[in-house]
C-alpha positions as CSV (number, residue, x, y, z in Angstrom):
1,X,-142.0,50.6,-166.4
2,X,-139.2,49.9,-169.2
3,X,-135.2,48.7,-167.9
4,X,-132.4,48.4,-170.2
5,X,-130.8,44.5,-170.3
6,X,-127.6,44.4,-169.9
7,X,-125.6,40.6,-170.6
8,X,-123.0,40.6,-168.6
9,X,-121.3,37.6,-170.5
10,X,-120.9,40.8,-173.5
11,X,-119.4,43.5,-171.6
12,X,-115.8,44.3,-171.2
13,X,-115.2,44.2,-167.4
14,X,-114.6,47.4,-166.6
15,X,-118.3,48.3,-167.9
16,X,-119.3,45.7,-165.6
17,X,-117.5,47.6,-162.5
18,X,-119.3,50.5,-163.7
19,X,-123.0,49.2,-163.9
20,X,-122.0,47.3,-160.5
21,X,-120.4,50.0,-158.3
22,X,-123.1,52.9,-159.6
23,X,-126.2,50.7,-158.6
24,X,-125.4,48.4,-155.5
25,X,-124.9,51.5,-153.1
26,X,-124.0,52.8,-150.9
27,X,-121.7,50.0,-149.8
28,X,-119.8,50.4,-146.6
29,X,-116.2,51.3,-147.1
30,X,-113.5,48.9,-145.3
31,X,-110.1,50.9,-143.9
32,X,-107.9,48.2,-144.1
33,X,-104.6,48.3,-141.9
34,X,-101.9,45.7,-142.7
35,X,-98.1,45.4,-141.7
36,X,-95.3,43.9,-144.3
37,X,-93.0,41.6,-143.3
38,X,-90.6,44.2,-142.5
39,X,-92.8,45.7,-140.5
40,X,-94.2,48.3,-143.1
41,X,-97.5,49.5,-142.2
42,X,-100.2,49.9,-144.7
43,X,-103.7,51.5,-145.4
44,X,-105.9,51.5,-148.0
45,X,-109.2,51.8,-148.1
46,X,-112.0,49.4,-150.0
47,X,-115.9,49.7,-150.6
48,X,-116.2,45.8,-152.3
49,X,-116.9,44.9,-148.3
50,X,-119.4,43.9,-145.9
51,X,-120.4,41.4,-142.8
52,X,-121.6,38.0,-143.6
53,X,-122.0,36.6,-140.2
54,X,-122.4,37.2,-136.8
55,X,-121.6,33.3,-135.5
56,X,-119.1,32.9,-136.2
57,X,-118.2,36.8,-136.8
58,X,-117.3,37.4,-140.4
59,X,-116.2,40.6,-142.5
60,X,-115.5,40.0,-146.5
61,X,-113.1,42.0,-148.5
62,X,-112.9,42.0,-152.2
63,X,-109.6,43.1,-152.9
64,X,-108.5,44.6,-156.5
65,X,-104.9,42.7,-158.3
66,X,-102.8,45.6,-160.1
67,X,-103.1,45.5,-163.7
68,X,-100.2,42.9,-164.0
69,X,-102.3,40.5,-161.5
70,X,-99.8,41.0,-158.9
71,X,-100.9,41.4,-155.1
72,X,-101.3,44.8,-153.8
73,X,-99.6,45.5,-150.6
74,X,-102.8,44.8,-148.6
75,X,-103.6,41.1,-150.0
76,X,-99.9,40.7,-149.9
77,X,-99.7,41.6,-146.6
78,X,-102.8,39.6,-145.3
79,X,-101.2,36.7,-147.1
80,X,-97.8,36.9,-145.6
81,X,-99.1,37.7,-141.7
82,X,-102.7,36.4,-141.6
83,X,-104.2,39.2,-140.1
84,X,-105.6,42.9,-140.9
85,X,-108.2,45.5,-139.0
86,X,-110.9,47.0,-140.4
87,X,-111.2,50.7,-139.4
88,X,-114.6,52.0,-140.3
89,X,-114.6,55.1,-142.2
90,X,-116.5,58.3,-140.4
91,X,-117.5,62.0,-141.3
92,X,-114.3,63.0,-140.1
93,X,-112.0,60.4,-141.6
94,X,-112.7,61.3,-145.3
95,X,-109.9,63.4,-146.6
96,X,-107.1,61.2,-144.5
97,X,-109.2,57.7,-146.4
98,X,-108.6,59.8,-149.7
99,X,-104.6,60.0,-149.4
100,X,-104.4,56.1,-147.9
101,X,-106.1,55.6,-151.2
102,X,-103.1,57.1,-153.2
103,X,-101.3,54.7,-154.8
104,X,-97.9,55.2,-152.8
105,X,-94.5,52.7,-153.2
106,X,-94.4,49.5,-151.1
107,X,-92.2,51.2,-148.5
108,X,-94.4,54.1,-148.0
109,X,-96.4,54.5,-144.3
110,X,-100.1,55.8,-145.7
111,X,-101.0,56.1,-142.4
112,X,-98.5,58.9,-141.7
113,X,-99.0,60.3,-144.8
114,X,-102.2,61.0,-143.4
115,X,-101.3,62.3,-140.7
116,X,-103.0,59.9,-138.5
117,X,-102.2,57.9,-135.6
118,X,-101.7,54.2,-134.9
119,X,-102.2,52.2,-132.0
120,X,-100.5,48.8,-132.0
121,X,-103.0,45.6,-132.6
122,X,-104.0,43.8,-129.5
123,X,-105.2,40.5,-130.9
124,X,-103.1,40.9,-134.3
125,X,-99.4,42.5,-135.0
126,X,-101.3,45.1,-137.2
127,X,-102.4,48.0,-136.8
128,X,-105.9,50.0,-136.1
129,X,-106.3,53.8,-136.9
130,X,-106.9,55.8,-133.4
131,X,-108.8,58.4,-135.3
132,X,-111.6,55.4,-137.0
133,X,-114.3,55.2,-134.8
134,X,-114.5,51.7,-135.1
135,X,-111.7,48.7,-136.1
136,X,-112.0,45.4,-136.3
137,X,-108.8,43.0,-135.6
138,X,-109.4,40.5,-138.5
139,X,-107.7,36.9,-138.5
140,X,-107.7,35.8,-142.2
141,X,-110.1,32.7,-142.3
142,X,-109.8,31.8,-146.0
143,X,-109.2,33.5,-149.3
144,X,-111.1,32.9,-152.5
145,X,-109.1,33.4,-155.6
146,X,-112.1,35.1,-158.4
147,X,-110.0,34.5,-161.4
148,X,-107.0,36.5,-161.9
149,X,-108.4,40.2,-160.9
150,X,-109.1,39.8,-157.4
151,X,-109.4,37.7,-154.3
152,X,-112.3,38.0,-152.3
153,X,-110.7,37.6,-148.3
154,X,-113.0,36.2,-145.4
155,X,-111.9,37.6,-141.7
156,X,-112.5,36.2,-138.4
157,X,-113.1,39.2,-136.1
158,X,-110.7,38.8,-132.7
159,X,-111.2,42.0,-131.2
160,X,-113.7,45.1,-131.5
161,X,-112.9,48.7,-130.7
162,X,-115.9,51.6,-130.6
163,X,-116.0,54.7,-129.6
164,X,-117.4,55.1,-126.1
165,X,-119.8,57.4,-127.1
166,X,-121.5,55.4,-129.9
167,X,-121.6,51.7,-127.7
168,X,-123.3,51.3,-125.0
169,X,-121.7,48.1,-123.5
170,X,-124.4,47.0,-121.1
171,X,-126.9,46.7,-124.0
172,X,-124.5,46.4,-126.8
173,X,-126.8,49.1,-129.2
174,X,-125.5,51.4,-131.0
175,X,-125.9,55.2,-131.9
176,X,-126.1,55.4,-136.0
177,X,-125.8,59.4,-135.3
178,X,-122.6,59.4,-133.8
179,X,-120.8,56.6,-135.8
180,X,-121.9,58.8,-138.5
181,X,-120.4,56.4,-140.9
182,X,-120.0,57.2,-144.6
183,X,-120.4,54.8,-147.4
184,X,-119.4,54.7,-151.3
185,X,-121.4,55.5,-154.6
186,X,-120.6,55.2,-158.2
187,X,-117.4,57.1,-159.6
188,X,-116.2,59.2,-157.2
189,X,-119.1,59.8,-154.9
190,X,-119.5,59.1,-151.6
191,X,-122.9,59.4,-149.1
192,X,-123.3,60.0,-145.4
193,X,-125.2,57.4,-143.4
194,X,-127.7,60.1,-141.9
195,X,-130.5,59.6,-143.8
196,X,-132.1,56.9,-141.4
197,X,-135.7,55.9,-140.8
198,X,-136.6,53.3,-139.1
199,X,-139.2,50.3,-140.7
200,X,-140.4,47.8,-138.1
201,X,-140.8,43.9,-139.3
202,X,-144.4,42.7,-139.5
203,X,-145.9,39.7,-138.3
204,X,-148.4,37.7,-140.6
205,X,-151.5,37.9,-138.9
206,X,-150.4,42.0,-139.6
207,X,-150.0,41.8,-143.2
208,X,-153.2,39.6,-143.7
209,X,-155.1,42.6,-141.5
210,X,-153.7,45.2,-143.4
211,X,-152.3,46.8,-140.2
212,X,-148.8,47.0,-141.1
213,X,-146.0,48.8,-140.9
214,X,-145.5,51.2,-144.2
215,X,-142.8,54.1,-144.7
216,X,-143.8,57.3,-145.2
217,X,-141.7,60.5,-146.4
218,X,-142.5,61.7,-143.2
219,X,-140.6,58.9,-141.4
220,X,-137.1,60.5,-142.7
């Protein structure tokens, strides 16, 4: 089987973005909710984002610099108040993420350009987005400055808040289904989370046996 090389230490970056965003898929897509200062809510949603840890509980965000290399209003804000919520992106949710991901002036609410609804933070003075069917209150834990293009931002989650129909809170499992969560591709496409099988880990004495666990089309 032939692959192309590519050196990254050759390419101009945005070719690097390209080959990066159209193979590492789908990534999850973070709908950040931020306040300003002056009490300017803000939304804007990012797919450079995943969980790290469980212990303590960790959610990364790669956030973009404008072409200047100043802050956009969601770094800014997490910078100037420490906190943010992650509101997970469903079925539902995609054409309000699209216009939170217009780029709007500073003093502009996304959220109610939307037309969605907020309900004030419990843990954090930001917002979560009623509509999500899951957020995240985030205390910021530590940013990491990746040159001058972006800042990579480490959260500390405070608080959850699920759906009731997709937790269970006596077992803490989740329904996949019902979350029905979507997730980014290359350019501007986008997948749905409901192609799910499931792939059991194997022991070793299994593998050496040759009784293990293998998918099959048949499993999706």
């Amino acid at each position: 089987m032939t692959h192309t090389e590519f050196d990254f230490n050759n390419l101009e970056p945005r070719d690097v973005y390209k080959l990066l965003i159209g193979t590492v898929v789908p990534r999850p897509i973070a709908w950040v909710t931020t306040i300003s200062t002056d009490g300017v809510p803000n939304a804007a949603p990012y797919s450079f984002f995943n969980c790290l840890s469980s212990d303590p509980p960790i959610l990364a965000l790669g956030i973009e610099n404008r072409n200047n290399r100043s802050f956009k209003d969601t770094a800014a804000n997490i910078r100037s108040t420490e906190v943010f919520t992650v509101n997970i992106v469903g079925r539902s949710n995609i054409d309000a993420m699209n216009i939170t991901a217009t780029a709007f002036p500073e003093n502009v609410n996304e959220i109610e350009k939307a037309g969605l609804t907020m309900i004030d933070g419990t843990a954090v003075s930001c917002p979560r987005i009623a509509e999500a069917p899951v957020s995240f209150e985030c205390k910021r834990h530590i940013g990491v400055e990746i040159g001058t293009s972006r800042e990579i931002v480490l959260g500390l989650v405070l608080r959850a808040f699920i759906r009731a129909d997709i937790v269970d809170p006596q077992n803490h499992h989740t329904d996949h289904t019902k979350l029905d969560a979507v997730g980014r591709m290359g350019g501007h496409g986008y997948a749905f989370s409901q192609d799910y099988f499931d792939l059991p880990g194997m022991s070793v004495e299994q593998f050496d046996s040759g009784q293990y666990p293998r998918y099959s089309e048949s499993d999706s």
